[in-house]
C-alpha positions as CSV (number, residue, x, y, z in Angstrom):
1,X,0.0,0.0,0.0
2,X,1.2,3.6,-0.8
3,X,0.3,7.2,0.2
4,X,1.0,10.5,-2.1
5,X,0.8,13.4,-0.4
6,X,0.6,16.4,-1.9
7,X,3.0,19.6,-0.6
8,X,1.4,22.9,0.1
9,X,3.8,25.3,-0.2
10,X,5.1,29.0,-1.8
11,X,7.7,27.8,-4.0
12,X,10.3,28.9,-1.1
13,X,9.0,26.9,2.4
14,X,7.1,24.2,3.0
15,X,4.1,24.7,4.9
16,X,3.7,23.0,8.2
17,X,0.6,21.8,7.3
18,X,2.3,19.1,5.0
19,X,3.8,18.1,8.2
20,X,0.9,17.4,9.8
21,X,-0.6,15.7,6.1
22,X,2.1,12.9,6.7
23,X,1.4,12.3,10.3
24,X,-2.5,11.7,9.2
25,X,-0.8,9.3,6.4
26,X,1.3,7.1,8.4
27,X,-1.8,6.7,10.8
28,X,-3.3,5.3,7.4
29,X,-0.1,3.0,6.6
30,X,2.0,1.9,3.8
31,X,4.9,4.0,2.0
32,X,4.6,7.9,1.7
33,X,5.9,9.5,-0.9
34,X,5.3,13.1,-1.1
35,X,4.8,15.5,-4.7
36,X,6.0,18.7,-4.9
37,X,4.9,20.6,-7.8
38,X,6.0,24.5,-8.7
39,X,8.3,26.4,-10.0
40,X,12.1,27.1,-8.7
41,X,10.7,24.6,-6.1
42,X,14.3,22.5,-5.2
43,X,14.5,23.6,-1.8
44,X,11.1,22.8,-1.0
45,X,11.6,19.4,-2.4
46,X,14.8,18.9,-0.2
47,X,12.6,20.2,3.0
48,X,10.1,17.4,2.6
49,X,13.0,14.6,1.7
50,X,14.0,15.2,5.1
51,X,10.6,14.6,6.4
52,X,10.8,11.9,9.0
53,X,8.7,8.4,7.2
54,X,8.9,9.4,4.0
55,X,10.0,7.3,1.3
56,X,10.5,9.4,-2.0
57,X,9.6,13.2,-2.8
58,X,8.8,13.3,-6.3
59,X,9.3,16.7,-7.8
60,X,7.8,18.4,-10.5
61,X,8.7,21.8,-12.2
62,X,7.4,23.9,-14.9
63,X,5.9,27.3,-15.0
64,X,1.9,26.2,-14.5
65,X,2.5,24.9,-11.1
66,X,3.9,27.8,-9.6
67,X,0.6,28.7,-8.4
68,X,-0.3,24.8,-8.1
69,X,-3.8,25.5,-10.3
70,X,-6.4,22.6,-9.9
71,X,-6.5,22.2,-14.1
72,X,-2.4,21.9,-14.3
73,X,-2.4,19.7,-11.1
74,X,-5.1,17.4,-12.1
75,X,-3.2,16.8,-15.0
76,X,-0.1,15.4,-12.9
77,X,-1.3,13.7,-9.9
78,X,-4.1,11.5,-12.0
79,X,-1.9,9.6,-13.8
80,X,0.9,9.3,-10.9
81,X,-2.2,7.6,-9.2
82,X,-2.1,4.6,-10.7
83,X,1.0,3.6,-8.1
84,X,-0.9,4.8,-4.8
85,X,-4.1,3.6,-3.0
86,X,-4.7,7.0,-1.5
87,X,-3.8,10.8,-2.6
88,X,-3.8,13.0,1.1
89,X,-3.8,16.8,1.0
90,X,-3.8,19.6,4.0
91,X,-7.2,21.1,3.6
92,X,-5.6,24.1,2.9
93,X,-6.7,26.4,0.0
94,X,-4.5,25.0,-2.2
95,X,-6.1,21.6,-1.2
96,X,-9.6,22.6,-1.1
97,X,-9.2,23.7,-4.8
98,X,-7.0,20.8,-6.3
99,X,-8.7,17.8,-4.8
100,X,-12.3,17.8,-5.8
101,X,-11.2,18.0,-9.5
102,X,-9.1,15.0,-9.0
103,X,-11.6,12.7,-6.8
104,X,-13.9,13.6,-10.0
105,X,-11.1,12.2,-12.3
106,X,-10.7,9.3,-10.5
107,X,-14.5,8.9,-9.9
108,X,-14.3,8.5,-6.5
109,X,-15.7,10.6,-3.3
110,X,-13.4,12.9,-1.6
111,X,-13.5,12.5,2.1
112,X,-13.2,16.2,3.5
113,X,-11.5,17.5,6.3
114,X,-10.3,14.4,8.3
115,X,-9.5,14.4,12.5
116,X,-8.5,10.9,12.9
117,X,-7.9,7.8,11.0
118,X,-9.7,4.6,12.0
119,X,-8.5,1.9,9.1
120,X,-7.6,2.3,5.6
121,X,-11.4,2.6,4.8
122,X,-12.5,4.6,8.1
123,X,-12.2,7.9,8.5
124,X,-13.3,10.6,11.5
125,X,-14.5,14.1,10.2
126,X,-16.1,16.6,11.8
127,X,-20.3,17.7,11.1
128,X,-22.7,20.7,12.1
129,X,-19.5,22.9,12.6
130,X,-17.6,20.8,14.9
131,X,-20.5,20.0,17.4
132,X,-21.1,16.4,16.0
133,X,-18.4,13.8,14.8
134,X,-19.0,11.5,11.4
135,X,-17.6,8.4,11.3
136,X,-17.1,7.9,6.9
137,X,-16.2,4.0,5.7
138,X,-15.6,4.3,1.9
139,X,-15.4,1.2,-0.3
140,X,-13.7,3.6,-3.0
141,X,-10.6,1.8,-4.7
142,X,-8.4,4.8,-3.6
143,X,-9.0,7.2,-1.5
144,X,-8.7,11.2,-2.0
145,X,-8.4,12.8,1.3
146,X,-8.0,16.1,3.0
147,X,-6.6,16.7,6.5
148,X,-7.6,18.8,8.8
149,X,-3.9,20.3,9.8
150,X,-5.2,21.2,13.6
151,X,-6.4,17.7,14.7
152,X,-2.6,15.7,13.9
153,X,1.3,16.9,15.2
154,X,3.4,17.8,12.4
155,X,5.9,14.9,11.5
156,X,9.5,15.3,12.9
157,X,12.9,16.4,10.8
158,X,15.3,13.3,10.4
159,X,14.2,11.8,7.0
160,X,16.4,11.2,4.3
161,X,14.5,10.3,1.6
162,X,14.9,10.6,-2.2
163,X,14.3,12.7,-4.4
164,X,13.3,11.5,-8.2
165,X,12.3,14.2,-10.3
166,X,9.3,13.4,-12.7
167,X,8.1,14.7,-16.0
168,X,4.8,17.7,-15.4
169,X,2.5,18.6,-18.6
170,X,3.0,21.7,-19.7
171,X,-0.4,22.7,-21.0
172,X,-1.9,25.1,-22.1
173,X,-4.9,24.5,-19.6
174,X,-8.0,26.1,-19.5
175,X,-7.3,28.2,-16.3
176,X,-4.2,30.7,-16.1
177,X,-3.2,33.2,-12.9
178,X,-3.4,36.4,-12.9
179,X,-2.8,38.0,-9.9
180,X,-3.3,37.8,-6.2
181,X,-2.7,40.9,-3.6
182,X,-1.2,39.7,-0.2
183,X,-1.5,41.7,2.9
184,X,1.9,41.7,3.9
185,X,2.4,41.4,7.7
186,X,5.5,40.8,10.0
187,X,3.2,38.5,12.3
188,X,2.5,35.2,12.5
189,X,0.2,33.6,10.3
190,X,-2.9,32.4,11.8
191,X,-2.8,29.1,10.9
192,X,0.8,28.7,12.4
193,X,0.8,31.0,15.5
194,X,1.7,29.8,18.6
195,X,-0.8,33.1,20.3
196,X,-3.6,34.9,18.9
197,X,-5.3,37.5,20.3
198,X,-9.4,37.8,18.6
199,X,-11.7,40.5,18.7
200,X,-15.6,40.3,18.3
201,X,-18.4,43.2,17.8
202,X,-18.3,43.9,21.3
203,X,-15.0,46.4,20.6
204,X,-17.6,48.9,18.3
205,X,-15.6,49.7,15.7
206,X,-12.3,49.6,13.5
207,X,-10.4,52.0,15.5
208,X,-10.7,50.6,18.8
209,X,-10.2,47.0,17.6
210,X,-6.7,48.7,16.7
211,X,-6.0,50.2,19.4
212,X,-7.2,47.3,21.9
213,X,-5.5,45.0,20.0
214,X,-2.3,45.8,18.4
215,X,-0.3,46.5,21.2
216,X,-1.7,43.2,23.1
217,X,-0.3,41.6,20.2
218,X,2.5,43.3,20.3
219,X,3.5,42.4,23.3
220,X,2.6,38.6,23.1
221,X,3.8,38.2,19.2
222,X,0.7,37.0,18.3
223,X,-1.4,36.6,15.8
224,X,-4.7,38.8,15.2
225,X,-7.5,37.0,14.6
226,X,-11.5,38.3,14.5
227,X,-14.9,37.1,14.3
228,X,-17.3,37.1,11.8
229,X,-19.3,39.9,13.0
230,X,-16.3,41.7,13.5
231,X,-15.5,41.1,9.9
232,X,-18.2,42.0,8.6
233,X,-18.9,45.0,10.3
234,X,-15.4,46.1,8.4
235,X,-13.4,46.3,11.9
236,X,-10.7,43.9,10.7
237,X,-9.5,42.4,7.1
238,X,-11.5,39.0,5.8
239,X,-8.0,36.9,6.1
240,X,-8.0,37.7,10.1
241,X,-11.3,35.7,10.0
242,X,-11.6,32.4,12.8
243,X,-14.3,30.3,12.4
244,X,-16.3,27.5,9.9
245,X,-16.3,30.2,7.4
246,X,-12.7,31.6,7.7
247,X,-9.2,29.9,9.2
248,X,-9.0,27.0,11.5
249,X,-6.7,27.3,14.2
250,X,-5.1,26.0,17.2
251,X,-2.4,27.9,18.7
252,X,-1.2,27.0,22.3
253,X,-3.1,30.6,23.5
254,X,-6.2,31.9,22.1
255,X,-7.1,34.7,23.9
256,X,-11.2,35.8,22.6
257,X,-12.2,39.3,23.2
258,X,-15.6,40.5,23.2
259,X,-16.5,37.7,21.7
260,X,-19.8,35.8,22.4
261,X,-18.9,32.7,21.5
262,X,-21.5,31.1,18.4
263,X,-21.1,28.0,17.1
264,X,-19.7,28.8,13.9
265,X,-16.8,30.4,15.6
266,X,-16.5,27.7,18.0
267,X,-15.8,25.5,14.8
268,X,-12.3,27.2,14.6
269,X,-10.6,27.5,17.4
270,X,-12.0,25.2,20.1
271,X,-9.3,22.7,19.7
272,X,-6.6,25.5,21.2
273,X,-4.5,24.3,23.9
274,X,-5.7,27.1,26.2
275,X,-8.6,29.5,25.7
276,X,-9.2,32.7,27.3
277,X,-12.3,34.6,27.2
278,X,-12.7,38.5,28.2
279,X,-16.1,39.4,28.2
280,X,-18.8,41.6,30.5
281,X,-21.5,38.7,29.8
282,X,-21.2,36.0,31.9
283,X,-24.0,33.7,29.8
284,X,-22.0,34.2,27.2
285,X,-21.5,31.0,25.1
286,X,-17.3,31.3,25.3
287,X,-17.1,30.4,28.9
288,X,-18.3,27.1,28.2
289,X,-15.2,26.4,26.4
290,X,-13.1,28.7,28.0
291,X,-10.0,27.3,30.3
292,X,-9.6,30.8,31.8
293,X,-12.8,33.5,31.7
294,X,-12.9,37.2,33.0
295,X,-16.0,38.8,33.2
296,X,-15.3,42.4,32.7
297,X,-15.2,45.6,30.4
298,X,-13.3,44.6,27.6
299,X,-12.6,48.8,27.4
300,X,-11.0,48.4,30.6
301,X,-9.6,44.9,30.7
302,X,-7.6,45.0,27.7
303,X,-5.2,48.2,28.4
304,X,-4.7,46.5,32.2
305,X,-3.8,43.1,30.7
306,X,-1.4,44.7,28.4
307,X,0.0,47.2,30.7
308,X,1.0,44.3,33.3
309,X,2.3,42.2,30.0
């Protein structure tokens, strides 16, 4: 039995994530081999060769998989399927948009957004944002599978395994990138911060998000992250988003501020380590998954928390 896992990655650095991807595979068994596909990629190949339990990295280059495009993708992995029982991918965005296409190819059903492993047929994934747990068996041939990066612990360094560079299509394919714009920041990413500080509606409007928390952040190097409502009401950007619609996260401190706590924001961040809730409602729905609550202005909370930080 054999396991391809697809890389997520920026051409430079391999995402964590596809750390966590092999950890989900070996619970799964058989050989991993690992595909990295983009453009001026070598390092990122040589990363995950040194993944620990892989077998092979098989590395493709050319200029359509620099932004790793479902169309140019599909085009590589389906016949390189034909030596593996299962394709596993972090469902990241790159994973979310390059795995349905493929499961289609292949004619089988994609089993989304996997927490645990229970055989080479049984898989754990999560329903109703996060407050029920599915149990999938799939009689499918081979299996297409994303991994839900905050339910597994990235693999270790140690590996030394091959790397064997194979042929990509070149195209043309029917879909071609444009452009993206990237709000540049010099903290963490979400997904991979060890602390985030979030902020709900309760904080009233843009400027007082900012000037609550920034300098918390600041002084924790953490990650901003917001709720939906906050989001929406145009307080913070739509990438600072937690929640079933936005990021999934699970730093070792999530620190939720005026935040009431709904379901859908549950759904991502609930698996954090430790949670801490600021908020002046005690029924609030956050306390009930809360390690650490204050009931209190937020307005006055905040600048004391960071003051004695």
């Amino acid at each position: 039995m054999a396991v391809l896992v697809l890389a997520d990655h920026d051409n430079s650095a391999l995402s964590d994530a596809t750390h966590k991807t092999v950890t989900a595979a070996k619970a799964f068994g058989g050989d991993i081999d690992i595909l990295v596909a983009g453009k001026g990629a070598g390092d990122v190949a040589a990363a995950a060769a040194k993944i620990d339990g892989v077998r092979k990295v098989l590395h493709a280059e050319g200029d359509a998989y620099e932004k790793q495009l479902a169309e140019a993708m599909e085009a590589l992995i389906v016949p390189l399927m034909s030596g593996y029982d299962a394709l596993f991918s972090p469902a990241t965005t790159m994973g979310k948009n390059v795995t349905p296409r493929i499961a289609a190819k292949l004619d089988v059903m994609q089993i989304s957004d996997i927490t645990g492993i229970e055989g080479t047929d049984t898989f754990e994934r999560p329903i109703y944002a996060g407050n029920a747990m599915m149990t999938v068996k799939s009689s499918d041939a081979k299996k297409v599978v994303t991994v839900r990066g905050t339910a597994f612990d990235a693999a270790g360094e140690g590996g030394s395994a091959s790397v064997e560079t194979v042929d990509a299509p070149a195209g043309p394919f029917k879909s071609a990138f444009v452009e993206e714009k990237i709000v540049q920041s010099d903290r963490p990413e979400l997904t991979s911060a060890k602390t985030i500080v979030s902020g709900g509606r309760a904080l009233g409007s843009k400027e007082e998000f900012d000037r609550l928390m920034i300098p918390l952040a600041d002084k924790l190097n953490a990650g901003i992250g917001a709720s939906r409502a906050a989001v929406d009401a145009g307080y913070a950007p739509n990438d600072y988003q937690v929640g079933q619609t936005g990021k999934i996260v699970a730093p070792e401190l999530y620190i939720a501020i005026g935040i009431s706590g709904a379901i859908q924001h549950l759904a991502g961040m609930k698996d954090s380590k430790i949670i801490v809730a600021i908020n002046k409602d005690e029924e609030a729905p956050i306390f009930q998954v809360a390690d650490y609550g204050l009931v209190a202005d937020l307005f006055t909370a905040v600048p004391e928390l960071t003051e004695a930080l």
